[in-house]
N, C-alpha and C positions, 0 to 999 in steps of 0.2 A: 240310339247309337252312341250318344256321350257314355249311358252308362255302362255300354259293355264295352266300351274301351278304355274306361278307365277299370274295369276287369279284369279286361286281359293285358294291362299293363303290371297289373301288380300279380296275377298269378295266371296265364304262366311266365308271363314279365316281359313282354314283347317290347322289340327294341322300337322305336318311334318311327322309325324307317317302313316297319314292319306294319304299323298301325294305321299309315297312312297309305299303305297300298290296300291293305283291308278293305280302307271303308271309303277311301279316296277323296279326304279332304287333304287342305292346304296344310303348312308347318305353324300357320298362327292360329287356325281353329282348332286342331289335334293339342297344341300350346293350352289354349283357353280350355279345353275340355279336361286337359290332366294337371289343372292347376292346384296346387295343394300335396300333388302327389310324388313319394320320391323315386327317383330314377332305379331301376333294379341293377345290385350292383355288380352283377356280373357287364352293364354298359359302361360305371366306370372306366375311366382308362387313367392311370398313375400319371401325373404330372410331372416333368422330367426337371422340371427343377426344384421339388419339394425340399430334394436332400438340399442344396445351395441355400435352398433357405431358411432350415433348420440349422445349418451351420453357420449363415450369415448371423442369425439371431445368439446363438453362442459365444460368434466372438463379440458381436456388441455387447454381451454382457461381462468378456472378460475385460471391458475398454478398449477396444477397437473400434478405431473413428469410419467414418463411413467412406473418407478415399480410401484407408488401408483395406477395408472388409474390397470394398468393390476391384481391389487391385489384386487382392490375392485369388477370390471366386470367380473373377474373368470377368466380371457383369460391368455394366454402365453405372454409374453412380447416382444416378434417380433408379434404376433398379434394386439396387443396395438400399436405397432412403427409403422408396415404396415397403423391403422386406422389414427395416430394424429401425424405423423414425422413432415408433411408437417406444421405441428401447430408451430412457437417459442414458446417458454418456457416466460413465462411472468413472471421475476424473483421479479417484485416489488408488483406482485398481494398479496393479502390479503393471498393467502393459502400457498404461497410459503414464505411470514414473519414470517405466524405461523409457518411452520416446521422447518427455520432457528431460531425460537425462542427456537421452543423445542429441537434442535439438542446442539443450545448450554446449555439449561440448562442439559441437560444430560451430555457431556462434562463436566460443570463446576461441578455437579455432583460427575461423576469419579477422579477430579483433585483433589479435593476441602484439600481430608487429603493428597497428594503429594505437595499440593503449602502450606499446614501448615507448615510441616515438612521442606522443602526449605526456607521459612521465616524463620523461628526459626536457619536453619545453619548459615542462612545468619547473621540473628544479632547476636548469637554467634561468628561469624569472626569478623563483624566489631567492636564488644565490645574489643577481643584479639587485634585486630589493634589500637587501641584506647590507649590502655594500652601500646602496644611496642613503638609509637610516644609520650606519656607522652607531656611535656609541652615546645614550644619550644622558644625559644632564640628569640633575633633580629639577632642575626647570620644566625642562622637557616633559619628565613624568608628571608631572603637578597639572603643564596645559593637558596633556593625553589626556589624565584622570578627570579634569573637568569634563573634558568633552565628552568620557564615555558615559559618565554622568549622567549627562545634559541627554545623552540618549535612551539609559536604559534606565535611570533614577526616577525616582521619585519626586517630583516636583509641585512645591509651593504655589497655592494660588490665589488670588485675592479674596475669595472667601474661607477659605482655610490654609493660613500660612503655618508654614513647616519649622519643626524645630530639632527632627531627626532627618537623616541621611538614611535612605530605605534602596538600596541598589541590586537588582534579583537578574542571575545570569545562568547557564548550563555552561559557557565555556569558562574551563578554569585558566586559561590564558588571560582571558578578559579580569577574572575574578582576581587571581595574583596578579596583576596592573594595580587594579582598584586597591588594593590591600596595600600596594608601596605608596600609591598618592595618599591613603591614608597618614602610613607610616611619619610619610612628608609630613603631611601637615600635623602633628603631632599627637595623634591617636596611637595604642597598644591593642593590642591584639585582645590582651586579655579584657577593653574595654568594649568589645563588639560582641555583638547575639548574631548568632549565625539558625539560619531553621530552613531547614530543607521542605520544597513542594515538588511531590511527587504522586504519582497514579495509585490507586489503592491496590493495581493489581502487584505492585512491588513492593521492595520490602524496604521500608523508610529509616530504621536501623543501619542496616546494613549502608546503604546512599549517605547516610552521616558520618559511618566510619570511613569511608573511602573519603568523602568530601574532609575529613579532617585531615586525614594521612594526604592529600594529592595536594595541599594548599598550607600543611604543617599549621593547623589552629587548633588549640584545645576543645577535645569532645567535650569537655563540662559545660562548653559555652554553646552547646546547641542547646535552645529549645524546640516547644514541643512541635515535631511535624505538619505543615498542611498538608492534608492526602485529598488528591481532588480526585471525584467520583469517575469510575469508567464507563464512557458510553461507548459501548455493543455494536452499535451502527458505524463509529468512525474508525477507520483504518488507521492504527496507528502504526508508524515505522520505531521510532522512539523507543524498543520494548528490548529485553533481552540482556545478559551480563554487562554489556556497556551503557546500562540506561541507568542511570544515577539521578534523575530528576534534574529541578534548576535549585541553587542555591540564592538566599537571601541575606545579605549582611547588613546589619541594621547598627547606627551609630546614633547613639541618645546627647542630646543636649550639645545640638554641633549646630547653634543658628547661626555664627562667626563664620563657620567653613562656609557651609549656606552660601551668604552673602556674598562672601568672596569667591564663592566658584560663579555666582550669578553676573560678578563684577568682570571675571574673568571670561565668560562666554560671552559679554557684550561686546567686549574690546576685542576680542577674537573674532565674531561676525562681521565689526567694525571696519577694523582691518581688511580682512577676508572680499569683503564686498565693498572695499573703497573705489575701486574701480570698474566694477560690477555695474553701476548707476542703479542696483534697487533702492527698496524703502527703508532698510537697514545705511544704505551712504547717504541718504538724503537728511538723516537724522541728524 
């Protein structure tokens, strides 16, 4: 009986309905008997949602995310995920730029009178800052310069004491500071080495020329570049026409300034923390 039904399944291709009133077993022994064998295809019947999902998988491939595919085809979005999971998401495709385009304009949008309103705090602060720093001294800039020094310098220490000034920064606000405290205290321009450290993906030339023109010091006085190695794994923001690297200004044979700026930053703590009760006022 197995074998002539699995005979007459495949020619003359009797529908399972049919094979079972034949021979009059159950739906799971008629199952077990025609295992291995395929359905004859005039029993097919076309799946009504083939095409949905022949076109689901299109647009996932033109970048279309699985709420947009599911919103356009009418389906539920684990129906959509079931059809095109197996798809990556192609995040540089054409559809998926445009929606990052319109996602931020809408964002910029919603922000646009919150980032007015923040500009305007903002220069009303720095206008009031502006006004409490008034106009300062060569005094003035001598203590700054110590202290910016003292933060971003290069500093002496009991097993190798200094006898240059090594002070390395990216802002040239900071940098022309340092360059008048210099000035102050009796240094020339032309007596300073200036060498740019920057990423190898840029062009360290070029970062010299600008750093001489944005701070007016002689190019002859750069030497030669540090280029530090780029590593692949770290995301840098730093990159692009406005990456100039940090600048280093190096001052030879200044153990006097030295001294006196170290004289200067204790009396400055001193001060600073006289009321404070730390280990610096108890000194």
């Amino acid at each position: 009986m197995r074998a002539e039904a699995r005979r007459l399944r495949v020619d003359p291709g009797l529908s399972r309905s049919q094979l079972m009133k034949i021979f009059g077993v159950s739906n799971g022994t008629l199952t077990d008997w025609l295992r291995g064998i395929e359905p004859p295809e005039w029993t097919r019947r076309p799946n009504a949602k083939d095409e949905l999902r022949r076109e689901a998988v299109d647009l996932r491939e033109a970048g279309w995310s699985i709420n947009d595919i599911a919103a356009k085809l009418g389906v539920a979005k684990s129906t959509a995920f079931n059809w095109v999971g197996h798809v990556p998401l192609d995040r540089d495709s054409e559809r998926a730029r445009e929606k990052r385009a319109l996602a931020e304009k809408r964002i910029a949008g919603r922000w646009d009178d919150f980032r007015k309103q923040r500009d305007q705090q903002q220069s009303d602060v720095w206008a009031e800052a502006a006004r409490a720093v008034g106009s300062l001294s060569d005094r003035d800039v001598l203590l700054l310069g110590a202290v910016a020094y003292w933060c971003e310098g290069a500093k002496s220490k009991p097993w190798a004491r200094r006898d240059n000034l090594i002070f390395i920064n990216s802002d040239p606000g900071l940098l022309a500071l340092y360059l008048r405290f210099l000035e102050l205290g009796g240094y020339r321009v032309e007596e300073l080495g200036f060498r740019v450290n920057i990423h190898e993906t840029a062009d360290p030339a070029a970062a010299a020329d600008w750093w001489a023109a944005e701070l007016a010091v002689p190019r002859d006085r750069f030497l030669k570049p540090t280029i530090k190695a780029h590593v692949p794994r770290t995301r840098r923001h730093n990159v692009g026409d406005d990456y100039h690297g940090c600048l280093t200004i190096t001052v030879p044979k200044c153990r006097s300034l030295y001294w006196r700026m170290e004289g200067v930053m204790k009396a400055i703590i001193r001060e600073a923390t006289s009321t404070y009760g730390g280990a610096e006022a108890r000194r």
